[in-house]
SETI-535026 format. One line per 5 residues: number of its first residue (from 1); their letters; for each residue x, y, z of C-alpha. Coordinates in Angstrom, 2 decimals, decimal comma. Layout:
// SETI-535026
NUM> A> X:Y:Z ~ ...
END
This chain:
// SETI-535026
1> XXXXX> -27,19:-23,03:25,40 ~ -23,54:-24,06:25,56 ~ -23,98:-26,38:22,27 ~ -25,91:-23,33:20,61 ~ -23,11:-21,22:21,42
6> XXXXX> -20,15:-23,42:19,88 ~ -22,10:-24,17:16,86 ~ -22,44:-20,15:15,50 ~ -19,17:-19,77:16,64 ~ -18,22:-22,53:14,15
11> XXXXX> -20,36:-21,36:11,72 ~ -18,56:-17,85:12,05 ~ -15,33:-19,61:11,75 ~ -16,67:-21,48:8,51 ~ -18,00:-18,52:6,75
16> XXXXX> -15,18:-16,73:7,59 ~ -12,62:-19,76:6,12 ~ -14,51:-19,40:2,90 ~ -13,82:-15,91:3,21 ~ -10,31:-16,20:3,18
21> XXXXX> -10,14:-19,25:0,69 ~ -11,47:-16,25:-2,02 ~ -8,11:-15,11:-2,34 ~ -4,43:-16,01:-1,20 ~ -2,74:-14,22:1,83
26> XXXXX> -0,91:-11,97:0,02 ~ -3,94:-10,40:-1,11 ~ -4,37:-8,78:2,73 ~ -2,33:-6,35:3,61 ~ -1,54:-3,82:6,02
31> XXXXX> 0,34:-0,25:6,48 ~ 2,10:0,64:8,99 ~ 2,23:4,87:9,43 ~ 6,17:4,12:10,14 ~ 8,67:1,84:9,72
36> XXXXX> 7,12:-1,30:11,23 ~ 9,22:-1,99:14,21 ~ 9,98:-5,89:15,45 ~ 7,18:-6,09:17,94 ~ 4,81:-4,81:15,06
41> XXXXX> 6,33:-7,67:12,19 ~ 5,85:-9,94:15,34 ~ 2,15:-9,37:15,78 ~ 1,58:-9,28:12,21 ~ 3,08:-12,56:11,39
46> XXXXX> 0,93:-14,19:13,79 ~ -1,90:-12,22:12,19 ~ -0,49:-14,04:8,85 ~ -0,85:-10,41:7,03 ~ 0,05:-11,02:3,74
51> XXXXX> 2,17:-7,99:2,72 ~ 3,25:-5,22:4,59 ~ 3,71:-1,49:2,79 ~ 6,64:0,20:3,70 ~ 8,02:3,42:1,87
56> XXXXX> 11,67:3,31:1,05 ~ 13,21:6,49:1,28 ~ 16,01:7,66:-0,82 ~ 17,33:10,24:1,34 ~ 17,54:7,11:4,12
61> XXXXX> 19,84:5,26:1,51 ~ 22,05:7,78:0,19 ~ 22,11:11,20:2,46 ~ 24,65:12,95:0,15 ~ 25,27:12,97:-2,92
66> XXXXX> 27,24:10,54:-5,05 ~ 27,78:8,76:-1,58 ~ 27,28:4,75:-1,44 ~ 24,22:3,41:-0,59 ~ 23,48:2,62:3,48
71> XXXXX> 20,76:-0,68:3,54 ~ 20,49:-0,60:7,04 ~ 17,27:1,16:7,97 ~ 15,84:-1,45:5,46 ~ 17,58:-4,92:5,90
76> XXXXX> 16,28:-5,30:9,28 ~ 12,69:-4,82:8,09 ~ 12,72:-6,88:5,17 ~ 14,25:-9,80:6,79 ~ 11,75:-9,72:10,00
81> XXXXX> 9,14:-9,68:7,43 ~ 10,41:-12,49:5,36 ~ 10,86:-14,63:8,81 ~ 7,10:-14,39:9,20 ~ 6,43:-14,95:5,40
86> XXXXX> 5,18:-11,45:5,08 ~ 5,91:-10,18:1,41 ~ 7,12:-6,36:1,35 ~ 5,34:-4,02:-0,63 ~ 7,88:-0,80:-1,51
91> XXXXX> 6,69:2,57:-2,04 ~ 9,21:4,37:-3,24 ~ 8,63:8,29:-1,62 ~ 11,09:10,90:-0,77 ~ 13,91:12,59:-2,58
96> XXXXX> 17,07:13,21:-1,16 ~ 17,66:16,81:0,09 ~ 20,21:17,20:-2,28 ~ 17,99:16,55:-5,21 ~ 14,62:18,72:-4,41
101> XXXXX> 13,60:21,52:-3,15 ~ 11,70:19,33:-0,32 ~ 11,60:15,62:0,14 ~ 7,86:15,47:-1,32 ~ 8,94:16,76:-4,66
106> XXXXX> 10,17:14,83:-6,83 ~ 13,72:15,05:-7,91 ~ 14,78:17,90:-9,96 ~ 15,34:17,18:-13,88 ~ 19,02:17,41:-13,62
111> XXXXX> 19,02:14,44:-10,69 ~ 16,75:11,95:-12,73 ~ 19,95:9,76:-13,51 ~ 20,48:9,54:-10,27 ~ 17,15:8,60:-8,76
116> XXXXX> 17,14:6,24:-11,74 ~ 20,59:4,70:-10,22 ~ 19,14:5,00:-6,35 ~ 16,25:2,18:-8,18 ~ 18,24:0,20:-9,72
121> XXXXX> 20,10:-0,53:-6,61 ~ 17,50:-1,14:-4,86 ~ 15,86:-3,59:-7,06 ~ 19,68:-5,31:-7,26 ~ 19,35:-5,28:-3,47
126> XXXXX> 15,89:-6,73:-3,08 ~ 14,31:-7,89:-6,50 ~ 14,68:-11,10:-7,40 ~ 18,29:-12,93:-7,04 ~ 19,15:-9,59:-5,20
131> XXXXX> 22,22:-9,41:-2,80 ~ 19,91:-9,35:0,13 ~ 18,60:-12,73:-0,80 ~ 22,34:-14,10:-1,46 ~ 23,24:-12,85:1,99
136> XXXXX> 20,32:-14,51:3,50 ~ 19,65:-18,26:1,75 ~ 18,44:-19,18:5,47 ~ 15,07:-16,73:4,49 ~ 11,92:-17,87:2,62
141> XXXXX> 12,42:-15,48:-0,54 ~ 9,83:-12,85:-0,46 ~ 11,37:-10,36:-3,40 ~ 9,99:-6,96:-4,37 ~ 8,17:-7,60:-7,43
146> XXXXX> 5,45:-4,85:-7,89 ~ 7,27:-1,86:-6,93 ~ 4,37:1,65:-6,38 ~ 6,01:4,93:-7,07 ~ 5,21:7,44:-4,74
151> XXXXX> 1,95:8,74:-2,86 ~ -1,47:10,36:-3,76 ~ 0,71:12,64:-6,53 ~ -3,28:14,28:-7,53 ~ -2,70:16,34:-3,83
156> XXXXX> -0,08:18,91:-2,78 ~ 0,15:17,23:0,57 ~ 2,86:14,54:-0,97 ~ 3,58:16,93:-4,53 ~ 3,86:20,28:-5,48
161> XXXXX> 1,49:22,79:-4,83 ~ -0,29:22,35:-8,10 ~ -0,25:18,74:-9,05 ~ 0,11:17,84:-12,91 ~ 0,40:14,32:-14,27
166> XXXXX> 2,89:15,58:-16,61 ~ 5,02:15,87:-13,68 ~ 4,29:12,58:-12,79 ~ 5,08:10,89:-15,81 ~ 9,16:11,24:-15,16
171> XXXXX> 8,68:9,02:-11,91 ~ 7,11:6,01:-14,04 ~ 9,95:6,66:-16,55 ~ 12,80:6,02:-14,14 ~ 11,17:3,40:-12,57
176> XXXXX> 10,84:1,69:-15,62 ~ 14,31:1,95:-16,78 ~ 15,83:1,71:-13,37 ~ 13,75:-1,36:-12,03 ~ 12,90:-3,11:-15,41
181> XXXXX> 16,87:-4,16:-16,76 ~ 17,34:-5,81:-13,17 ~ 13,66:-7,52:-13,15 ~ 12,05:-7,90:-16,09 ~ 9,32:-9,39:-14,07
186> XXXXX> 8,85:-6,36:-11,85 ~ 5,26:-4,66:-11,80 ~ 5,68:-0,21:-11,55 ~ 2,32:0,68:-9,75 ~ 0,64:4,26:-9,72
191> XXXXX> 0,78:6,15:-6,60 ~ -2,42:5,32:-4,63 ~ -4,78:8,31:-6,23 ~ -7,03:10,03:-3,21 ~ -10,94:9,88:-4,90
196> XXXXX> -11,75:13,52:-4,02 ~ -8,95:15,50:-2,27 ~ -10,22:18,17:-0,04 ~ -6,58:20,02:0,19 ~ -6,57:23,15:-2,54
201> XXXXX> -5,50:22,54:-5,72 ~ -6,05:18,92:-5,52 ~ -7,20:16,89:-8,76 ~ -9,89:14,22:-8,46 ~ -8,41:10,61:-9,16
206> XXXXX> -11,06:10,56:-12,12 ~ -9,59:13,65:-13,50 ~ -6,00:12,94:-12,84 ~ -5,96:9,69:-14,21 ~ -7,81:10,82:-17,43
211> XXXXX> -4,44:13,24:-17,53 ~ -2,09:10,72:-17,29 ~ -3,30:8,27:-20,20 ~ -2,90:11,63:-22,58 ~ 0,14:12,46:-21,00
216> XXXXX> 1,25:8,84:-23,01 ~ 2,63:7,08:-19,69 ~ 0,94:3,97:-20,25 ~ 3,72:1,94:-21,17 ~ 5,43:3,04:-18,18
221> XXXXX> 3,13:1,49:-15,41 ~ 1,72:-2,13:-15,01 ~ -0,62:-0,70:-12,12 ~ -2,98:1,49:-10,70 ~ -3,88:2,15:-7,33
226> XXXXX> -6,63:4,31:-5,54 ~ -7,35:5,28:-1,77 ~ -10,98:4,71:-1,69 ~ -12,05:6,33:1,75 ~ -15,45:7,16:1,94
231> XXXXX> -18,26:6,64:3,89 ~ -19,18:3,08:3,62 ~ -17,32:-0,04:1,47 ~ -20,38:0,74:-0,99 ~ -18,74:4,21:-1,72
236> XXXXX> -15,08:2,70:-1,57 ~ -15,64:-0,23:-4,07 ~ -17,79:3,00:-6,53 ~ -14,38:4,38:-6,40 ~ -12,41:1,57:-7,64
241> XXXXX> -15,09:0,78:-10,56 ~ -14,56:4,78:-11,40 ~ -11,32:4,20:-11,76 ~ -11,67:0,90:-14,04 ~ -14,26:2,80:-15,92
246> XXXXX> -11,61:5,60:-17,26 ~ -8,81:2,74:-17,58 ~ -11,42:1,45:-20,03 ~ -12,13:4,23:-21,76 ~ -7,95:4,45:-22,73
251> XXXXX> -8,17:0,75:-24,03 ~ -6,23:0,03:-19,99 ~ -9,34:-3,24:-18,82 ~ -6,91:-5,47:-18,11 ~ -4,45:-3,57:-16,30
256> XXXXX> -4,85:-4,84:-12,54 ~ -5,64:-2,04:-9,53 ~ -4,60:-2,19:-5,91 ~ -5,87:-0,71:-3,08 ~ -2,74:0,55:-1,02
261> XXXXX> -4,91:2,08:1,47 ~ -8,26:1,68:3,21 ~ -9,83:2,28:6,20 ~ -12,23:4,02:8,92 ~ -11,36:6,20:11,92
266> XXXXX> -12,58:4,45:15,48 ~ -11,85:7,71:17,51 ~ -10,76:11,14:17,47 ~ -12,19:13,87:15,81 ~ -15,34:13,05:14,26
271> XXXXX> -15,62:13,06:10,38 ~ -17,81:11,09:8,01 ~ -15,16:8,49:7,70 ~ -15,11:8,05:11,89 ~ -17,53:5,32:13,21
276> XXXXX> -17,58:3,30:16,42 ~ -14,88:0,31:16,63 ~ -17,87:-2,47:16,33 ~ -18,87:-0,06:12,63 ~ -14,96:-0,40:11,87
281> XXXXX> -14,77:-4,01:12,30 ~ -18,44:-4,52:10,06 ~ -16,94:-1,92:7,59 ~ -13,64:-3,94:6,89 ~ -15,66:-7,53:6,42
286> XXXXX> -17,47:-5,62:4,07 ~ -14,91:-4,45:1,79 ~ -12,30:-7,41:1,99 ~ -15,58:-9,79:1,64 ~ -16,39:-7,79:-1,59
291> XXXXX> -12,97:-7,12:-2,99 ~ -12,19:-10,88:-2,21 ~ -15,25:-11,91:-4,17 ~ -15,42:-10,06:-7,02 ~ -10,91:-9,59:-7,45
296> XXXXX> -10,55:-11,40:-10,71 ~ -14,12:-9,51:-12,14 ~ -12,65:-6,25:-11,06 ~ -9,16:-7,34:-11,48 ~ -8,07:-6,52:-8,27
301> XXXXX> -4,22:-7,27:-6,64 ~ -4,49:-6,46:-3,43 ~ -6,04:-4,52:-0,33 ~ -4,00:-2,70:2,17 ~ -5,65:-1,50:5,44
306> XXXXX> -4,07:1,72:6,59 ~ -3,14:1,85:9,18 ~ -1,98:-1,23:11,32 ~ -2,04:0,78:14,99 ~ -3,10:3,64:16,07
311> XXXXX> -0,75:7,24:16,85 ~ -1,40:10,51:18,92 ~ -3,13:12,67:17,13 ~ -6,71:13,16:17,13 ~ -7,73:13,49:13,32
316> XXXXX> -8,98:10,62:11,65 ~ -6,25:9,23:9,70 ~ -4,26:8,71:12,65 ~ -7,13:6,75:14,51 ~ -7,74:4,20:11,41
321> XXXXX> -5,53:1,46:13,48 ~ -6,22:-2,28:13,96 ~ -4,80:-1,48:17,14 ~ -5,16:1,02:19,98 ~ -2,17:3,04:20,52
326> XXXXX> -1,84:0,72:23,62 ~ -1,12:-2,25:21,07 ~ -4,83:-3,40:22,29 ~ -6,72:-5,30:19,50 ~ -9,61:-3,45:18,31
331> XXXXX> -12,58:-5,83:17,00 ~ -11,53:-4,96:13,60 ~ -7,76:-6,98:14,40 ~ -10,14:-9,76:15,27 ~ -12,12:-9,44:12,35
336> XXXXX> -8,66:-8,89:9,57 ~ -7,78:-12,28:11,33 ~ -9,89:-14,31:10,62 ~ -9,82:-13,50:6,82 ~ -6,25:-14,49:7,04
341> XXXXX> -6,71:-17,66:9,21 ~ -4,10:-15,78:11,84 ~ -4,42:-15,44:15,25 ~ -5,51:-11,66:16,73 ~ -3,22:-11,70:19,98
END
């Protein structure tokens, strides 16, 4: 029984190699619904997560206006990261108070120059042959290269109260010209676009995307990214080929898409996306087995689990965590893991 036992478990282990030889490490990621802290950087290093998205905040950088720039919320972060070979993945959200009406707007037309100036230092900072890299030669260089700006802009919840992708458009502008004259190389990626957005006056991702190929922003983004929750990694991987199928349609096949977030609830209120912990852990073999396998047919970068551990409240999004709230591994840590080759404790 004993022999029987160590040879599935090896067989797990194999199929579960192969798994992970589909695609490279950097190709799992994680979010973390803060700043990842040390002990969390810690645990995912030994996990060997692959990237780690973090938003960078503006108004964290420079409070005031025309004051310098302050890299020490960041710094810390990026260098615990790099110790553990984890590559950072920026999302740039937030506008200083200064320049908005409310930090999930973006900044007013008359502050564009200077959100455009707030990139470019950061790229200088942490882009290739950036000053963070010159202060630390001791670090295995991890730069930002593909750099998403901002977060599910089709719903009010992180843009205004009736979302346009004309008013988008301005964001991928700046990046572009703030970003692109430091790194050349640097990818600007969509914000990840919710599928179907349940808050009022929300624009399907189908919809909103058509919007922003008219609106003529295509040379202004190397990227796309969605937020396929849904009931099953069946539904999630329909979204993704929805989206491919209006890239398409605007001459866009080749343009690659991430996934910046992904997940299933394993407590807390229950919704359609809330399952037991034993469903969570089936549902995200499922979808990294499927993105992993078909990535260079579907041309996809990346998938990011959100979120890495789990937080107070009770609705769904908050219970999506690889971890218990306790810092317990759930079954799905287990299961991420071994896709990585990592250890789960």
């Amino acid at each position: 029984m004993r022999k029987l036992a160590t040879a599935i478990t090896l067989a797990l282990c194999l199929a579960f190699a192969s798994n992970a030889a589909a695609a490279p490490r950097s190709f799992y990621g994680v979010v973390s619904s803060g700043d990842p802290s040390a002990a969390d950087l810690i645990r995912m290093g030994k996990g060997k997560v692959g990237q780690v998205r973090v938003n960078i905040h503006w108004p964290a950088v420079q409070q005031l206006e025309n004051w310098p720039y302050d890299w020490s919320r960041y710094d810390p972060i990026v260098r615990q990261a790099a110790e553990r070979r984890i590559k950072v993945f920026p999302t740039i959200y937030g506008s200083a108070a200064w320049a908005a009406d409310t930090g999930k707007h973006p900044p007013k037309p008359e502050y564009r120059d200077e959100f455009q100036a707030f990139l470019r230092a950061t790229a200088e900072r942490y882009g290739p042959g950036g000053d963070f890299w010159a202060e630390n030669p001791q670090l295995p260089k991890l730069p930002f290269t593909d750099w998403q700006m901002w977060n599910e802009v089709n719903s009010p919840t992180f843009w205004y109260s009736k979302p346009r992708a004309k008013q988008y458009k301005p964001l991928l502008v700046a990046a572009t010209r703030g970003i692109k004259p430091v790194n050349p190389g640097a990818k600007i990626v969509v914000a990840g676009l919710f599928r179907t957005p349940r808050v009022k006056n929300s624009i399907p991702m189908k919809k909103y995307l058509k919007q922003l190929y008219k609106t003529g922003a295509k040379p202004f983004f190397d990227a796309v990214a969605v937020h396929p929750f849904a009931r099953n990694p069946a539904k999630a991987m329909e979204t993704v080929d929805e989206a491919r199928r209006v890239m398409r349609r605007h001459k866009d096949g080749k343009t690659p898409i991430w996934i910046t977030e992904l997940g299933w609830a394993s407590s807390g209120i229950r919704t359609p996306v809330t399952v037991s912990p034993k469903k969570q852990a089936r549902y995200l073999r499922q979808s990294y087995r499927k993105a992993a396998r078909s990535r260079k047919r579907r041309k996809i970068r990346g998938v990011f689990w959100y979120t890495f551990q789990d937080s107070a409240p009770k609705f769904w999004i908050y219970r999506t965590g690889l971890l218990t709230r306790s810092g317990k591994a759930k079954p799905s840590w287990k299961s991420f893991v071994r896709f990585t080759g990592g250890r789960p404790n």
